[in-house]
mmCIF file of the N, C-alpha and C atoms, coordinates in Angstrom:
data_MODEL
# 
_entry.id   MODEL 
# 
loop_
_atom_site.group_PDB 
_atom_site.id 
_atom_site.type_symbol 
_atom_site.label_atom_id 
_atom_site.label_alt_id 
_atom_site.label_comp_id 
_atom_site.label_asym_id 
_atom_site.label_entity_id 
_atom_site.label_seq_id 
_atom_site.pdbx_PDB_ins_code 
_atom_site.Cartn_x 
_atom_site.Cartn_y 
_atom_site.Cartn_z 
_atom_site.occupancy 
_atom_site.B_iso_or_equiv 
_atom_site.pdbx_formal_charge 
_atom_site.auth_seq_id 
_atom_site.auth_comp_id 
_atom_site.auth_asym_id 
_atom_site.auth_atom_id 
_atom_site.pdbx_PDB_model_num 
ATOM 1   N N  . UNK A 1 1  ? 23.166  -0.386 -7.750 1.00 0.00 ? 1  UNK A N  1 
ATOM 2   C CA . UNK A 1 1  ? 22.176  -1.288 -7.191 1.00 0.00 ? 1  UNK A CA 1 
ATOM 3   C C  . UNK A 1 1  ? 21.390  -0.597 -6.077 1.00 0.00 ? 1  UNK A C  1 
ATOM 4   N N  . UNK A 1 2  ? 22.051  0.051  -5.182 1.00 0.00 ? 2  UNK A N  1 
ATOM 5   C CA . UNK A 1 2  ? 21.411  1.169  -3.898 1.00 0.00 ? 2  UNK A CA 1 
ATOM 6   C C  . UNK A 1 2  ? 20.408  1.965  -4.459 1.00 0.00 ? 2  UNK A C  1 
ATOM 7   N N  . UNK A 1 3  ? 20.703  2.937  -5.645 1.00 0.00 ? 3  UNK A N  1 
ATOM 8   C CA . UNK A 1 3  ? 19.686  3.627  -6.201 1.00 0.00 ? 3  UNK A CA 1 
ATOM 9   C C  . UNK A 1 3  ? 18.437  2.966  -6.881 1.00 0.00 ? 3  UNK A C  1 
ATOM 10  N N  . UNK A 1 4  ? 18.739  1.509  -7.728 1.00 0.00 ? 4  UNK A N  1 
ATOM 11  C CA . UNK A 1 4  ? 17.679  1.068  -7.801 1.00 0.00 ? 4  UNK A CA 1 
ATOM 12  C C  . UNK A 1 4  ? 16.590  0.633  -6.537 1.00 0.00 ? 4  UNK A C  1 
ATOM 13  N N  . UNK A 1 5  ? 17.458  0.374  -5.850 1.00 0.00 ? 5  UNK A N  1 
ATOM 14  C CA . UNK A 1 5  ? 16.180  0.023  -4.447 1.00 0.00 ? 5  UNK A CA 1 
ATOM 15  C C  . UNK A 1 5  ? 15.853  1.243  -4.217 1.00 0.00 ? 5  UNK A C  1 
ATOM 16  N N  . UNK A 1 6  ? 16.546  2.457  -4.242 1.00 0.00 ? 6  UNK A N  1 
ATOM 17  C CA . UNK A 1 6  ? 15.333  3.763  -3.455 1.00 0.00 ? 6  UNK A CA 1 
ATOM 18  C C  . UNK A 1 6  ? 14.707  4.075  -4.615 1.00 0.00 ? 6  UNK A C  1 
ATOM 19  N N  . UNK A 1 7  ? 14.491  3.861  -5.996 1.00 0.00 ? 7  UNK A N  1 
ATOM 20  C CA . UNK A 1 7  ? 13.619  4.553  -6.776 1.00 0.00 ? 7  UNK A CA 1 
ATOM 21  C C  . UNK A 1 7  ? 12.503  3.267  -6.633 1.00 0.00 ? 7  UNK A C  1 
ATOM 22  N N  . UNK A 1 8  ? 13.279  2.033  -6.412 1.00 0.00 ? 8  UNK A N  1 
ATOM 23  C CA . UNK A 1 8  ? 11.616  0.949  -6.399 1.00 0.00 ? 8  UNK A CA 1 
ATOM 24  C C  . UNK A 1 8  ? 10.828  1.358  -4.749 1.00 0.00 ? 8  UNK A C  1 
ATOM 25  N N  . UNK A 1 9  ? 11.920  1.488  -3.672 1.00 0.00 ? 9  UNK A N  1 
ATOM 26  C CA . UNK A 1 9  ? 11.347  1.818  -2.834 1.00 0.00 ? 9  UNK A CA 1 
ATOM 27  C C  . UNK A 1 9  ? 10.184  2.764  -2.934 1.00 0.00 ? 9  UNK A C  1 
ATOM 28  N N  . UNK A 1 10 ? 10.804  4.364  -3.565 1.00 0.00 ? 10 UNK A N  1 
ATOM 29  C CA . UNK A 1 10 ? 9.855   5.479  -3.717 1.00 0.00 ? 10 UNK A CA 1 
ATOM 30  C C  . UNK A 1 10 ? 8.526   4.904  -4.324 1.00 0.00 ? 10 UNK A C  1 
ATOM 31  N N  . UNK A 1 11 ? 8.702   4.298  -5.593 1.00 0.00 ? 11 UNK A N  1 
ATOM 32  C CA . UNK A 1 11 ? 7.599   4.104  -6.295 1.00 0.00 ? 11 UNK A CA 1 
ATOM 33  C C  . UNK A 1 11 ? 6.810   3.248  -5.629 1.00 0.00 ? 11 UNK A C  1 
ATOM 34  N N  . UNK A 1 12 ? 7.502   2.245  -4.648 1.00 0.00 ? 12 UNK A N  1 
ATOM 35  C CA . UNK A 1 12 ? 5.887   1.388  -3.779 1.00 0.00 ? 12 UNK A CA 1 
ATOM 36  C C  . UNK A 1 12 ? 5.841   2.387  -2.779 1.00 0.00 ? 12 UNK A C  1 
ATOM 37  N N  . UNK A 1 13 ? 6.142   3.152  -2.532 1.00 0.00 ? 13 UNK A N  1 
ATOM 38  C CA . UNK A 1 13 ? 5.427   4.210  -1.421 1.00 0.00 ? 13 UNK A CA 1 
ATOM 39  C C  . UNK A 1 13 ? 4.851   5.112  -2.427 1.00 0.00 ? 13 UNK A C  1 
ATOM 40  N N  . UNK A 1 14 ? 4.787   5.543  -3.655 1.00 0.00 ? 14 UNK A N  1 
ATOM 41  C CA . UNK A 1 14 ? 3.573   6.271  -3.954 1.00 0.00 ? 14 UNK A CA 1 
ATOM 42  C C  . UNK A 1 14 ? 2.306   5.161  -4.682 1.00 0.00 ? 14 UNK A C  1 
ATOM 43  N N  . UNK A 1 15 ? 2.927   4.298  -4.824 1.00 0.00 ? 15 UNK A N  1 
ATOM 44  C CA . UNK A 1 15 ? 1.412   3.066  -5.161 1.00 0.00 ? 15 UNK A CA 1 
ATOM 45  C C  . UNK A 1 15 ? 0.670   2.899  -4.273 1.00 0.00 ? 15 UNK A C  1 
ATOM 46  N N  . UNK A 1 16 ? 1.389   3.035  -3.128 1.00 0.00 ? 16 UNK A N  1 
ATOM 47  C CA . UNK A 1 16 ? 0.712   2.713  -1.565 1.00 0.00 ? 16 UNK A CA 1 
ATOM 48  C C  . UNK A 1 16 ? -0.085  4.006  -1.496 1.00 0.00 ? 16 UNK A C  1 
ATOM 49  N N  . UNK A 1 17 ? 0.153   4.691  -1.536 1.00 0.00 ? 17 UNK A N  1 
ATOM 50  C CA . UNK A 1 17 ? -0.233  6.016  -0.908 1.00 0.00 ? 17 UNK A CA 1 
ATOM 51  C C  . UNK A 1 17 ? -1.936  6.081  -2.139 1.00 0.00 ? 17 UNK A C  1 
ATOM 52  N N  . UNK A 1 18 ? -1.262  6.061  -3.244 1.00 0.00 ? 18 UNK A N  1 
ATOM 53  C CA . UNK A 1 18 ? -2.443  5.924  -4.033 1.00 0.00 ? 18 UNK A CA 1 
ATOM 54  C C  . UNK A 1 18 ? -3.558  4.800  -4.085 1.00 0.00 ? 18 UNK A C  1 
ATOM 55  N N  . UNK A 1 19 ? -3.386  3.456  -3.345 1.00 0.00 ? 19 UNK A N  1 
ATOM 56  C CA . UNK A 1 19 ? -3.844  2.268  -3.033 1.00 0.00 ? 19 UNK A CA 1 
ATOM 57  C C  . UNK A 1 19 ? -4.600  3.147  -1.862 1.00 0.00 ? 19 UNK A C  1 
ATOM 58  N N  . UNK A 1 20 ? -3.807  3.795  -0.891 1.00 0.00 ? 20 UNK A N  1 
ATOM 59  C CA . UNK A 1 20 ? -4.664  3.849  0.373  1.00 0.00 ? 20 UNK A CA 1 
ATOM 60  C C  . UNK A 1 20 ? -5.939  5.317  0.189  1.00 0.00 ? 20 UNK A C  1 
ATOM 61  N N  . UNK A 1 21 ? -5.578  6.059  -1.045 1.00 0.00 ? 21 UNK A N  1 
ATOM 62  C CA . UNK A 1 21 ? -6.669  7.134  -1.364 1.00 0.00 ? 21 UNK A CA 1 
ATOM 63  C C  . UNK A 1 21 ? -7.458  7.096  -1.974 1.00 0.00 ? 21 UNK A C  1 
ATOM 64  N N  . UNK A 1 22 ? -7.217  5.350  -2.834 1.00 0.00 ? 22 UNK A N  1 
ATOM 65  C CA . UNK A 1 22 ? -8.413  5.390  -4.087 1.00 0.00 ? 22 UNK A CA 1 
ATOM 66  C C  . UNK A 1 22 ? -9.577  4.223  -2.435 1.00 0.00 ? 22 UNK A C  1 
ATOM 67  N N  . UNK A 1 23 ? -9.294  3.764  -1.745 1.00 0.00 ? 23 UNK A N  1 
ATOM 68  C CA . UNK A 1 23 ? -9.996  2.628  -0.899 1.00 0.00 ? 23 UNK A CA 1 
ATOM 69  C C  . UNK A 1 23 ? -10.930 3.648  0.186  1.00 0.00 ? 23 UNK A C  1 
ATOM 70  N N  . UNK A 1 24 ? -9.886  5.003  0.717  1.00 0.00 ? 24 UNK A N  1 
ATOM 71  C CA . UNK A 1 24 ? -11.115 5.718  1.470  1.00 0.00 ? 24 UNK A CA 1 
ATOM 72  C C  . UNK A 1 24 ? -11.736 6.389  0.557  1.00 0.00 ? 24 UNK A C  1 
ATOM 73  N N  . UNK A 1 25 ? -11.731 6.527  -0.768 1.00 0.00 ? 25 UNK A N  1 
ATOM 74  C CA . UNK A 1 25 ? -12.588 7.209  -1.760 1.00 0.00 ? 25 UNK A CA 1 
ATOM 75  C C  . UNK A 1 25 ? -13.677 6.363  -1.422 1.00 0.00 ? 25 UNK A C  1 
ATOM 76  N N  . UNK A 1 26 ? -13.338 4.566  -1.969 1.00 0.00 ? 26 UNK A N  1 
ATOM 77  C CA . UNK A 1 26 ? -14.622 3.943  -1.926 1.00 0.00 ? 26 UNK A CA 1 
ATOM 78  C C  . UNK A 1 26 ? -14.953 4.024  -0.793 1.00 0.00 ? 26 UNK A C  1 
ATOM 79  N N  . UNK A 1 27 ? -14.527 3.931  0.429  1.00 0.00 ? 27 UNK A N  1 
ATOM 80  C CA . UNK A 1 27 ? -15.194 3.993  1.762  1.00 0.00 ? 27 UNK A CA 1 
ATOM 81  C C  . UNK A 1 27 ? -16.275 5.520  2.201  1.00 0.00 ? 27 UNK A C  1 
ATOM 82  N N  . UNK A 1 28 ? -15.386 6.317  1.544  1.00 0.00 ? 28 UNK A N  1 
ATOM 83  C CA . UNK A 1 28 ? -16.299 7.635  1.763  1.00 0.00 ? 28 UNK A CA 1 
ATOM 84  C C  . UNK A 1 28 ? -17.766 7.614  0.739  1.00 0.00 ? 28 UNK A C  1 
ATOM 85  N N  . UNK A 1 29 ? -17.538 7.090  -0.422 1.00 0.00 ? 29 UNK A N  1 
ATOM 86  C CA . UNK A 1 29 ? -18.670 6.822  -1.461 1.00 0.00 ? 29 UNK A CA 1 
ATOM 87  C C  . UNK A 1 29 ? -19.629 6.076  -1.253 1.00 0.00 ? 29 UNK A C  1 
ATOM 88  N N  . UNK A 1 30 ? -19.390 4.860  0.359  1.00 0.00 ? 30 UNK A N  1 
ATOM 89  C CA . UNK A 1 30 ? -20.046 3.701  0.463  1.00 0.00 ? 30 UNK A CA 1 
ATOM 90  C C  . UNK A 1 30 ? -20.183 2.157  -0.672 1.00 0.00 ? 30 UNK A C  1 
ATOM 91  N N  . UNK A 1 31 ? -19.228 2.488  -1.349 1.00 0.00 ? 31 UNK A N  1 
ATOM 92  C CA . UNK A 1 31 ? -18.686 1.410  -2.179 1.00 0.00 ? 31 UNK A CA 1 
ATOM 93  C C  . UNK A 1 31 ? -18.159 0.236  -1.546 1.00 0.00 ? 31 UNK A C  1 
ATOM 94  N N  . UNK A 1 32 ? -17.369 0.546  -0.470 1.00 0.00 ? 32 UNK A N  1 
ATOM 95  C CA . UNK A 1 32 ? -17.482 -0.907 0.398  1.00 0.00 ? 32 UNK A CA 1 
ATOM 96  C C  . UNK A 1 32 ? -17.689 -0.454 1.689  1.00 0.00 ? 32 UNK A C  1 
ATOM 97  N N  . UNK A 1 33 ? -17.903 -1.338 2.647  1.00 0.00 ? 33 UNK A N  1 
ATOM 98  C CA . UNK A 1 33 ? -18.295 -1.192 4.036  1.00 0.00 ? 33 UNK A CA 1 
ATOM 99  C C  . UNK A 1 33 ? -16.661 -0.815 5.389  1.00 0.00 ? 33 UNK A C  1 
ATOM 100 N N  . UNK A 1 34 ? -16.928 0.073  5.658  1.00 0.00 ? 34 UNK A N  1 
ATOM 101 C CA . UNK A 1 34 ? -15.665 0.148  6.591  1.00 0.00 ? 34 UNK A CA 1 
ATOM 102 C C  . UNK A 1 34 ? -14.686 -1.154 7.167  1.00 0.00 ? 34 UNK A C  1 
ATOM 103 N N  . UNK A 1 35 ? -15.862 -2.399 7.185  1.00 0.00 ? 35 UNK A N  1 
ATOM 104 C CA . UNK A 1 35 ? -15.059 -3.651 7.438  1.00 0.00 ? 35 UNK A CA 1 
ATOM 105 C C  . UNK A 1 35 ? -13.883 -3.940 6.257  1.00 0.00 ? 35 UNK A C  1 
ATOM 106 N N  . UNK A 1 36 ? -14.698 -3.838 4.912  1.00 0.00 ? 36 UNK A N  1 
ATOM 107 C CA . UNK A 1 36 ? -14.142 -4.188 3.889  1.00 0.00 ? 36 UNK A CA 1 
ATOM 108 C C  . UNK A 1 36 ? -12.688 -3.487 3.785  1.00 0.00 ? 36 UNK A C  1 
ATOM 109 N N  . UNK A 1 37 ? -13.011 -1.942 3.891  1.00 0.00 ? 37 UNK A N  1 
ATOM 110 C CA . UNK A 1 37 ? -11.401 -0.777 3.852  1.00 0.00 ? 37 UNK A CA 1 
ATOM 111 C C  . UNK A 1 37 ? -10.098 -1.286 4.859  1.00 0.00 ? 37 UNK A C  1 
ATOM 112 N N  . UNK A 1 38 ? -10.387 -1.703 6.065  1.00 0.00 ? 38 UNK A N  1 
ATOM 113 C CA . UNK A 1 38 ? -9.753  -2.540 7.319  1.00 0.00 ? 38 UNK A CA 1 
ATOM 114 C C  . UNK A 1 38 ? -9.166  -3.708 6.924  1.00 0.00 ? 38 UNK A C  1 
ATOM 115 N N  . UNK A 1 39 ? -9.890  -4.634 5.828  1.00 0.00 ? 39 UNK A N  1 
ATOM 116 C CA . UNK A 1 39 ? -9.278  -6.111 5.863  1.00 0.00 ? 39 UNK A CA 1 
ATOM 117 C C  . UNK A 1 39 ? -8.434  -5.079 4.817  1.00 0.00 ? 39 UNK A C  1 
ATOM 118 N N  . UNK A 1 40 ? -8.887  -4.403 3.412  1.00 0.00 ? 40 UNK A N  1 
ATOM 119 C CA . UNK A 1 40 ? -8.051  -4.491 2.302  1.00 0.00 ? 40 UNK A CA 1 
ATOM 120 C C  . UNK A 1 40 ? -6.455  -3.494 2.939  1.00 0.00 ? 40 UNK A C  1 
ATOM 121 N N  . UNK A 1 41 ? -6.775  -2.635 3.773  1.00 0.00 ? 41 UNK A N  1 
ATOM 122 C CA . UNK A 1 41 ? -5.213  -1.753 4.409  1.00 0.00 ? 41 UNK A CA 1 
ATOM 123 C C  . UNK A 1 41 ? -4.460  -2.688 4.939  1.00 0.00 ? 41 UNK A C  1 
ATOM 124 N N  . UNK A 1 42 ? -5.493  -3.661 5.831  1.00 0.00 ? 42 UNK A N  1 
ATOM 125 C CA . UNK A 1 42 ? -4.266  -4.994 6.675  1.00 0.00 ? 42 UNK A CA 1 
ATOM 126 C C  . UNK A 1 42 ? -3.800  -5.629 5.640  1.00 0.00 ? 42 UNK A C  1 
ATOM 127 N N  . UNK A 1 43 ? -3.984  -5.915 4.683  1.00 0.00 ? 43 UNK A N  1 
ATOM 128 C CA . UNK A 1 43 ? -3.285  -6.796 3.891  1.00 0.00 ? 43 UNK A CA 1 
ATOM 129 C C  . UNK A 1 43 ? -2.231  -6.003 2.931  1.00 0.00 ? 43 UNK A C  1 
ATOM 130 N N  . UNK A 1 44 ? -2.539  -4.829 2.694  1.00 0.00 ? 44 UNK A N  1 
ATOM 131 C CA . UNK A 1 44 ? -1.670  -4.098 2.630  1.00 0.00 ? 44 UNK A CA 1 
ATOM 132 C C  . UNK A 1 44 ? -0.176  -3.768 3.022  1.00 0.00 ? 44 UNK A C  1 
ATOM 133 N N  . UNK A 1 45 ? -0.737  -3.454 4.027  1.00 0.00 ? 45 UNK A N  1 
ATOM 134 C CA . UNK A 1 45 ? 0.094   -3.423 5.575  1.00 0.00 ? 45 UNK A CA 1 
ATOM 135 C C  . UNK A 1 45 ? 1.105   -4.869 5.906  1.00 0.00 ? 45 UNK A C  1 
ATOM 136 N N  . UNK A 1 46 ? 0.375   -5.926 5.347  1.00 0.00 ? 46 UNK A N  1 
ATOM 137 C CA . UNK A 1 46 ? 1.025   -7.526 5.180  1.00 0.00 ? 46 UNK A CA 1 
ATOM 138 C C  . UNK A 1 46 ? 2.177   -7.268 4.123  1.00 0.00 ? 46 UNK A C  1 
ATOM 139 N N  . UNK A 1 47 ? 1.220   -6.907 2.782  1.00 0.00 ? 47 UNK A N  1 
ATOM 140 C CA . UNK A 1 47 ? 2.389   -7.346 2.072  1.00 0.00 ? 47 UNK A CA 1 
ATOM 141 C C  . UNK A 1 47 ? 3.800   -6.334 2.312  1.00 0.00 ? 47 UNK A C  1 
ATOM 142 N N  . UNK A 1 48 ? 3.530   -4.644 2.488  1.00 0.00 ? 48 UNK A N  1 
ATOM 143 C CA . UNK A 1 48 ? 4.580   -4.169 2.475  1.00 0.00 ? 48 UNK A CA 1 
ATOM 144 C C  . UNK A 1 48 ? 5.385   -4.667 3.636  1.00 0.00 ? 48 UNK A C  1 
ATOM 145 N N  . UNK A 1 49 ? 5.082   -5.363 4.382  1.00 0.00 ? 49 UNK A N  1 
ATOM 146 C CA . UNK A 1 49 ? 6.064   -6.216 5.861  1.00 0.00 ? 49 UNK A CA 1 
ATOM 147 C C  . UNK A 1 49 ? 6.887   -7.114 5.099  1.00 0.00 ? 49 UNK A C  1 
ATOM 148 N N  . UNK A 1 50 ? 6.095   -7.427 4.189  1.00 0.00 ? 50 UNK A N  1 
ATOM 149 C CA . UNK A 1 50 ? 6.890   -8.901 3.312  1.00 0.00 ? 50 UNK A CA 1 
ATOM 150 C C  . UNK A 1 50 ? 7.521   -8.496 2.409  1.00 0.00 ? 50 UNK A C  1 
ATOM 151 N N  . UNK A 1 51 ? 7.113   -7.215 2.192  1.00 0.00 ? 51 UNK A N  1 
ATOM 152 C CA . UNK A 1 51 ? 8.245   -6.842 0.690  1.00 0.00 ? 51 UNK A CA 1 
ATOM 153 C C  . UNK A 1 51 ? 9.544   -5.965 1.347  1.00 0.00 ? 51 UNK A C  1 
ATOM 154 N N  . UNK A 1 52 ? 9.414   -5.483 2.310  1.00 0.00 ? 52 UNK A N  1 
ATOM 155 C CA . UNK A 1 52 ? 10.493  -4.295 2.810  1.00 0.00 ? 52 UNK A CA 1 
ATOM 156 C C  . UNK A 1 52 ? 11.839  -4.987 2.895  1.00 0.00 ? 52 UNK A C  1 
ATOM 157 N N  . UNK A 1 53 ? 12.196  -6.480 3.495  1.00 0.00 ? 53 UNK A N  1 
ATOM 158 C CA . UNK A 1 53 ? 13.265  -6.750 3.577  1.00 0.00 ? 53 UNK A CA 1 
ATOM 159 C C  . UNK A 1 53 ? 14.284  -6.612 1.701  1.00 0.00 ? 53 UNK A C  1 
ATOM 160 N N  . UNK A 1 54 ? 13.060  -7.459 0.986  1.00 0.00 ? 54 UNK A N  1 
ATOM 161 C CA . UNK A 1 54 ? 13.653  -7.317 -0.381 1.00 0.00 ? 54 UNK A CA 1 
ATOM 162 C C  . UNK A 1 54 ? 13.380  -6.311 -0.872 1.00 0.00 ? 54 UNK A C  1 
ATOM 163 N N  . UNK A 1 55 ? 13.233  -5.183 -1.001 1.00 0.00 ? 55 UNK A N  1 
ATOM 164 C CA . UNK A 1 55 ? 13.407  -3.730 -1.286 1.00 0.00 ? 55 UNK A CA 1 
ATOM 165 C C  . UNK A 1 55 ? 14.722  -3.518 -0.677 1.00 0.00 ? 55 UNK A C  1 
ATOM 166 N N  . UNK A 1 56 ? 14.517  -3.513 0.914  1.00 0.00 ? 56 UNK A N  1 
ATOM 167 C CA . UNK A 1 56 ? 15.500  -3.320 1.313  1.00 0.00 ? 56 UNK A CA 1 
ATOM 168 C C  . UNK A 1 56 ? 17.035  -3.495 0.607  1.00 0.00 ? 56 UNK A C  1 
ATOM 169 N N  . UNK A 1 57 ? 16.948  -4.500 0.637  1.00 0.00 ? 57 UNK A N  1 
ATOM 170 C CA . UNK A 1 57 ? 17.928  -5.367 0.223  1.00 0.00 ? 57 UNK A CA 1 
ATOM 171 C C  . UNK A 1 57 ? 18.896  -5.849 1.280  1.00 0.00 ? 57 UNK A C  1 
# 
């Protein structure tokens, strides 16, 4: 059960990581407005707060 939480763990830390490189892509492209990159990381930033305990376990 331990190993399943660090391989789900790993894998939402590379979704994240890829969530947070495809958003400054659009930010660097001007695809959305720097406001826009800020709300979509905070909520980000929300859910992994809300998911860490149950990862955790």
């Amino acid at each position: 059960m331990e190993k399943e939480s660090s391989i789900e763990l790993q894998q939402l830390i590379q979704l994240t990581q890829k969530f947070l490189d495809f958003t400054k892509s659009l930010l660097e492209r001007g695809n959305i407005t720097e406001e826009q990159y800020i709300q979509m990381t905070e909520h980000k930033i929300r859910f992994l707060e809300d998911i860490y305990p149950r990862v955790k376990g």
